[in-house]
N, C-alpha and C positions, 0 to 999 in steps of 0.2 A: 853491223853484223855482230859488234863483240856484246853489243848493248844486250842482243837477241839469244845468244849464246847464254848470256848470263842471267836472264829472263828464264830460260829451258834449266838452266841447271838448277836454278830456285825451286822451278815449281817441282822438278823429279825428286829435290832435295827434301822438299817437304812433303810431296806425297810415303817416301821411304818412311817419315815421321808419325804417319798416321799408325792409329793401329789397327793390325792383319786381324782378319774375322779368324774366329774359338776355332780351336783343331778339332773340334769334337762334330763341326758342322762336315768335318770331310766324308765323314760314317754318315752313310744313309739311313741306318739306324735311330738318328739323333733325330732326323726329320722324321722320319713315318711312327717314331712312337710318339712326336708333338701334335702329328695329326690326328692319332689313334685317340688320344686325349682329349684334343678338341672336337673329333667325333662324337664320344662318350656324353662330355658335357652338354655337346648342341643337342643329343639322342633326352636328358630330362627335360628340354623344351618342349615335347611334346607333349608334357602335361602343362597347359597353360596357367597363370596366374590372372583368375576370374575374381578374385577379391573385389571389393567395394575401394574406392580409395578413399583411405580420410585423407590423406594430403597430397597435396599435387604441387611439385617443384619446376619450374621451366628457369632452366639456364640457358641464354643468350648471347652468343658470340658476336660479337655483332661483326661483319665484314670476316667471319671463321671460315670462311670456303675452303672445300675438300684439300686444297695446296696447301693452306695453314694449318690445318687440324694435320698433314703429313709430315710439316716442316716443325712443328712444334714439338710433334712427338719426337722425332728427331731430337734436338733442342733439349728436352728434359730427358733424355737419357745420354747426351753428351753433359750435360749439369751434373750428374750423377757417376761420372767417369766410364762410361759405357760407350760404344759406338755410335750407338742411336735409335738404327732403321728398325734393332729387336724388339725394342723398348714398347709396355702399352700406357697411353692414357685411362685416366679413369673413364672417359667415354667411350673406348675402346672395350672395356670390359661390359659395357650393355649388349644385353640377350639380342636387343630390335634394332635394326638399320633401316632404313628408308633413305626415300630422296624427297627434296620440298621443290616447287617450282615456284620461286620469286617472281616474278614479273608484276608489276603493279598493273590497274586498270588501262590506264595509260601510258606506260612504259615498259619497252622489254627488258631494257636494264635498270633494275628499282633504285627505291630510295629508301631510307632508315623508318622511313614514316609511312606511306604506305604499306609498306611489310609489318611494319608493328600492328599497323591497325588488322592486317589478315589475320597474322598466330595470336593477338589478344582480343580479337572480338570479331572474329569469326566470315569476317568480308573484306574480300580487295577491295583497294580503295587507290586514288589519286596518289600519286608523289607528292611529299610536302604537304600532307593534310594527317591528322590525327584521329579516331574516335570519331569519324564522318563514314557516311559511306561514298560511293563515285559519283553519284549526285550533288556534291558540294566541290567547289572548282578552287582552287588552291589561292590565297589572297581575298578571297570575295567574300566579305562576312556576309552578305543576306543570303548564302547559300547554306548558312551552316545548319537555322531553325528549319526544325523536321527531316533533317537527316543526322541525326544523333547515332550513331551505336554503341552498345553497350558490350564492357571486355569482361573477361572470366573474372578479374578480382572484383569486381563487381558480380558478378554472379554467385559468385564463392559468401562474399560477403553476405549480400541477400540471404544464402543459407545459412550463413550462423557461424562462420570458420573465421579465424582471424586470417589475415592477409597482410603482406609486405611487399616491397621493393626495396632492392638495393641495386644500387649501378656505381661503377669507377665515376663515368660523367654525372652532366647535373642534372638533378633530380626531373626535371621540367624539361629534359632533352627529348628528340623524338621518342626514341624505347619507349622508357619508362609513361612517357604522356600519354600513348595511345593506350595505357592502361584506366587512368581515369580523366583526362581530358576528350573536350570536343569542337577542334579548333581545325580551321580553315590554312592554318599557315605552321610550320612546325617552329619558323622563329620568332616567334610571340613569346618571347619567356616571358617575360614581363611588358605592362604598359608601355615602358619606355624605347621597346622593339617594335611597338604596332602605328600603324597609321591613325592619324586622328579621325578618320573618317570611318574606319573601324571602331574604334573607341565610342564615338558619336550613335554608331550602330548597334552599339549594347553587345559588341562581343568582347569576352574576357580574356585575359591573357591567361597563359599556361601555368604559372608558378599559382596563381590565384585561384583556378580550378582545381589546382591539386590540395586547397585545404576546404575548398568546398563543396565541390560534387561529389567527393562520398567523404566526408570530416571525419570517419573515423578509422580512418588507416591503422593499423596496429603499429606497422613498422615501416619507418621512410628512411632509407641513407642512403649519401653520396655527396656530389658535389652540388655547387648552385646557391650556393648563399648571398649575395649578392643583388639575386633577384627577388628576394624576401624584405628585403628591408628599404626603407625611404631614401630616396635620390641625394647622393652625397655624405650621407652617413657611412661612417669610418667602421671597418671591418673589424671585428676584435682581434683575427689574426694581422694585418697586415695594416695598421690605421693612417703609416702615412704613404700609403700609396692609392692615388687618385681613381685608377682604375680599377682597383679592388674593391670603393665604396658601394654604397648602395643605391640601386637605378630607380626604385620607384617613383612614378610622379605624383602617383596620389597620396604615397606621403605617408601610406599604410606598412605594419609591422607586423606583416605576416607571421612572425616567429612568437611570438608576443600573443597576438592575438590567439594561437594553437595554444600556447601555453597558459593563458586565462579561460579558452574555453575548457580545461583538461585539467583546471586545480585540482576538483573531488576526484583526480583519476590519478592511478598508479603511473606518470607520466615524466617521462626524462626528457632534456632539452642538451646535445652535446655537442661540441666542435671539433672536439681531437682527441686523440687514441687515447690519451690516461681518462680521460671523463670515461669514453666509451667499456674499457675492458675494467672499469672498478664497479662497475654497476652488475649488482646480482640479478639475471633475469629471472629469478623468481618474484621477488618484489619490482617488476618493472610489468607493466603492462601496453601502454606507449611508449615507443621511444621515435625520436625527431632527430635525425643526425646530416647535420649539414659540413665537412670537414673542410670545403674548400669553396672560394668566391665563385668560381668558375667548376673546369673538370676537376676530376683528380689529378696527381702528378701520375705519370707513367710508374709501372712498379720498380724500375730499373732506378728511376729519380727521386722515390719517394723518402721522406724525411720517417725515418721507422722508429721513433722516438715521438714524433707527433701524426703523423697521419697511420690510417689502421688501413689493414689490405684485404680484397675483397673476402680471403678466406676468415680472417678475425672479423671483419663484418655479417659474413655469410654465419660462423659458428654464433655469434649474440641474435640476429635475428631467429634463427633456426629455435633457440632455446627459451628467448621469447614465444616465437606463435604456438611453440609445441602443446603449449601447459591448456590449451582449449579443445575439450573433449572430444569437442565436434569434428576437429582437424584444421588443416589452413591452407591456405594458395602463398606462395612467394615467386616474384619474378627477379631474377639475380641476373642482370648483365654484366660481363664484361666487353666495356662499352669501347676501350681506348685502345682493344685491337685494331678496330676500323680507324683511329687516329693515324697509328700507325703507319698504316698501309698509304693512305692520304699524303704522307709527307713523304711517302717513299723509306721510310724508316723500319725495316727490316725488322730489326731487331728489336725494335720497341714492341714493334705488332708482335712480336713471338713471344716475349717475355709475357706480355698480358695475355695472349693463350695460355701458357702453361701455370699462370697465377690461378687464372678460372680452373684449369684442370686441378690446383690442389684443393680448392673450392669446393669443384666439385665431389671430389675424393675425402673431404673432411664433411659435407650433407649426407655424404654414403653411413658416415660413421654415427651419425643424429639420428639418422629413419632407419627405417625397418623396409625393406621391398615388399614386406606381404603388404603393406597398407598405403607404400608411398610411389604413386606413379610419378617417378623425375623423368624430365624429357632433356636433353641438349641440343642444339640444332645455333644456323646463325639465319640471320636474315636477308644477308647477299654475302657475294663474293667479291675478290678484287682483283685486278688485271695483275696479279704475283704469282709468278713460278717461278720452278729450280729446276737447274738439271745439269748439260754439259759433262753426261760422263762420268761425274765425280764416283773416289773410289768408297770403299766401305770404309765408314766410319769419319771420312771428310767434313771437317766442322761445316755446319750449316752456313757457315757466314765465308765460308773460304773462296778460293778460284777453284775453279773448272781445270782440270788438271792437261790444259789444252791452249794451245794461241788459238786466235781466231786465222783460219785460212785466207781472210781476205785483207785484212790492216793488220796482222802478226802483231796482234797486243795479247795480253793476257783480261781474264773476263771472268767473275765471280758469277757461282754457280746461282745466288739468287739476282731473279732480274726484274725487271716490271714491264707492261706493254706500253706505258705512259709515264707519266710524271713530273717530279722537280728533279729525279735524277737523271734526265737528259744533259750533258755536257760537250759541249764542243770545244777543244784546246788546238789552234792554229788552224782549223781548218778539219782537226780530224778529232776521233774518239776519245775520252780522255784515257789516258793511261793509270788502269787502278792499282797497279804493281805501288806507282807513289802514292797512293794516296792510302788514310788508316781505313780499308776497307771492312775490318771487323768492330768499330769502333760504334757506341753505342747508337750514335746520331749520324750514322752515314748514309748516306743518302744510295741507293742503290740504282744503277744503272737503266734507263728507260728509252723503249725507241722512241716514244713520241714528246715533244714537249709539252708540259703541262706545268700550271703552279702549283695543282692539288691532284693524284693519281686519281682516278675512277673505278667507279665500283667495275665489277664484273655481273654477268647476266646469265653464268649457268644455274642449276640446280645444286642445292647444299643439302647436306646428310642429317639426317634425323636420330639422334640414338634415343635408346627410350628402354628401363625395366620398371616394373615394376604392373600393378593393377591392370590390363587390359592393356599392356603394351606393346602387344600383339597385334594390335589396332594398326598401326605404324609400321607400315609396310609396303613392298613397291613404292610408284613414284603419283605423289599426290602433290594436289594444289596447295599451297602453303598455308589458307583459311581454316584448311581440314584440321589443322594442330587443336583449337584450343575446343573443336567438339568433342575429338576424342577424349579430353582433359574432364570435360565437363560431363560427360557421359559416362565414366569411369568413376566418378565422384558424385553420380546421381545429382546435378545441378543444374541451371541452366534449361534451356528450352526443352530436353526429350528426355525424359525421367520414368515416362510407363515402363519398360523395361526391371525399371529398383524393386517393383509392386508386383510380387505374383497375385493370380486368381485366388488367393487364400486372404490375401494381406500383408504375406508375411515378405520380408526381403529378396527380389527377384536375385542380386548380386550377392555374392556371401560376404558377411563382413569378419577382415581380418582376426580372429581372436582364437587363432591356434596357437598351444603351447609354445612354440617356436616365434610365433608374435611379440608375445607378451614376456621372453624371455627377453628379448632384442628391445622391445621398449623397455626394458627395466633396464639392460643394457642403457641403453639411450640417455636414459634420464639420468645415471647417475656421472656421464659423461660433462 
């Protein structure tokens, strides 16, 4: 009883701690002129933005479900000494919301590769398959020839734009593959992943596709180095450690070989952040950035001295693809949300939200809206919620300002449905009063046991400004993403639309004074 006692005067003690929401919210005044305002605002929506896109942005959450895009927002207005719940992300401030429906062909609760293949090339596909369509069965190479699909940076490409990827993970991870891979298995990075009877088969692994099926990427970064280069060969960041060598078994030097075919080309080759941020992107035209053997570090872990974070990567590629008249595609993951969530790790997964969100918020400041349709959305969601009560302003990572009614312990407001943070201590719950429950690497609370948390199977949120991002609305199949992208940008399969009956441009292209003030902005950013 005094244990409990003193358990209840903790938590009242700490909730008195928090801070009491703004006096000025008492006045009802204070709300109805924020709505008057955001009245006004939503009222110039109804002159849409019909422009042509020259560039087209998709940022990727990956495992960002509606709970995390709430809890992060949260998260980055507690970072900022604020309460939280007022707080907006940059995604937040897009004109267009929708819903996506994930579900892959075969599952109601997807997977990272099936969904890539929907929002980059335009068809649900299997779980564990890349750049196939449902017709190709996940592990089975002879299913892959003649079910190929083709993604928008391939499409974009085809028309003459530069294109990129950047992701936290490695380059050759689901995301980013089903951009230009077309692979039966999502874990084929390399030969050294694939079965010999695949190999036998004439299918390629993942990292190998990515310098051959479309060899002229503009811009590649992330992690995955390891899988580039010949089996046992010493890393340059890490060379004596065994697991950080190089897996390949044919012996080939993928990095090497990009960089002999790209001598006569304006072409960088980097590993870590001083290579990366001394390089002028005006004299860069390729660049190849592989920072780490495997993922990235989480942002909360990362060596900010040597590795570069996804916003200084996102602003070099940005300045890079920009200088091509024609315009450009980039697909930007933040990949290591969905790690996150996997290990039950809270706060890892939220930190890498809110890194995307400055990401995001620093591409806002590179483009122009009249010319550049950016999309944000994730790919699935994870069995993570919050709740419990908690008061305003309640750090995200705190308790629930409440014992539980049934075992009288106390219980942090974020939880999981599943997990590694299932714990049992004597027969019962564990008690998170001892334990450092805000601590980076804490494992959060789960009913079911698991080694690895699981996705979730709802519907995730679409934000979208810019070119026709009006398109993006109600609740659509998740395939639907990358037509609108492509139809906006006159590319890809339905382009009559671009051609009036005269010849002349059906979409109007960007190049009002306010355009071209904002690109001159831009560039000298």
């Amino acid at each position: 009883m005094t244990a409990l006692l003193i358990i209840c005067f903790c938590l009242i003690l700490g909730s008195l701690g928090k801070p009491q929401f703004p006096e000025q919210e008492k006045d009802p005044k204070f709300w109805n002129t924020w709505a008057q305002r955001t009245l006004k605002n939503a009222l110039t929506l109804q002159e849409l933005n019909k422009n042509k896109a020259k560039n087209l942005i998709l940022f990727l959450g990956d495992g960002m479900g509606v709970p995390t895009v709430t809890a992060a927002r949260i998260l980055k207005g507690q970072l900022n000494g604020q309460s939280g719940e007022e707080t907006q992300l940059e995604m937040d401030k897009f004109p267009f919301v929708s819903l996506s429906k994930t579900y892959n062909t075969n599952a109601q609760v997807p997977d990272s590769a099936g969904t890539a293949t929907a929002y980059l090339c335009g068809v649900k596909a299997n779980e564990g398959t890349v750049g196939v369509s449902a017709a190709a069965v996940r592990s089975q190479c002879n299913t892959t020839q003649g079910n190929e699909v083709t993604s928008i940076l391939k499409w974009a490409k085809d028309a003459g734009k530069s294109v990129g990827i950047v992701t936290t993970t490695r380059v050759n991870h689901a995301t980013p593959s089903a951009a230009y891979a077309h692979c039966v298995d999502r874990d084929w990075y390399s030969d050294n992943e694939m079965p010999v009877e695949a190999l036998q088969a004439g299918c390629k692994d993942i990292a190998r596709q990515l310098f051959e099926n479309i060899p002229n990427i503009d811009v590649i970064m992330g992690g995955g180095r390891k899988y580039m280069f010949p089996k046992n060969m010493s890393d340059v960041e890490y060379p004596n450690i065994l697991k950080q060598s190089g897996t390949r078994k044919d012996g080939r030097n993928l990095v090497q070989e990009w960089v002999d075919r790209m001598k006569d080309k304006k072409k960088h080759y980097v590993w870590n952040k001083t290579q990366l941020l001394s390089l002028n992107p005006n004299n860069v035209d390729y660049l190849l950035g592989l920072f780490e053997p495997g993922d990235m570090a989480y942002d909360l872990e990362r060596n900010t001295e040597s590795d570069p974070s996804l916003t200084e990567m996102v602003d070099v590629a940005i300045k890079i693809l920009k200088k091509n008249p024609s315009g450009f595609y980039l697909l930007v993951e933040g990949g290591r949300i969905d790690h996150g969530h996997h290990e039950g790790k809270a706060k890892q997964a939220l930190h890498e939200a809110v890194e995307m969100d400055r990401a995001i918020g620093r591409a806002g400041l590179l483009t122009s809206d009249h010319e550049t349709l950016t999309i944000v959305t994730a790919d699935h969601s994870h069995v993570f919620s919050f709740g419990g009560y908690t008061a305003r302003g309640n750090t995200i990572f705190g308790l629930a300002p409440m014992l539980s009614d049934v075992d009288q312990k106390p219980f942090t407001s974020i939880l999981y449905g599943n997990g590694p943070g299932y714990k049992v201590i004597n027969g019962a719950r564990e008690n998170v009063s001892a334990v450092k429950y805000e601590g980076n690497n804490y494992q959060a609370q789960a009913a079911v046991p698991l080694n690895a948390e699981t996705h979730g199977g709802e519907d995730v949120a679409v934000f979208a400004k810019g070119p026709l991002a009006h398109l993006l609305h109600g609740v659509h199949e998740q395939n639907y993403i990358p037509h609108v992208m492509a139809y906006a940008a006159c590319i890809g399969q339905n382009r009559e639309h671009c051609m009036s009956p005269s010849g002349s441009a059906g979409l109007r292209p960007a190049f009002s004074i306010v355009a071209v003030i904002l690109s001159a902005a831009g560039l000298l950013c």
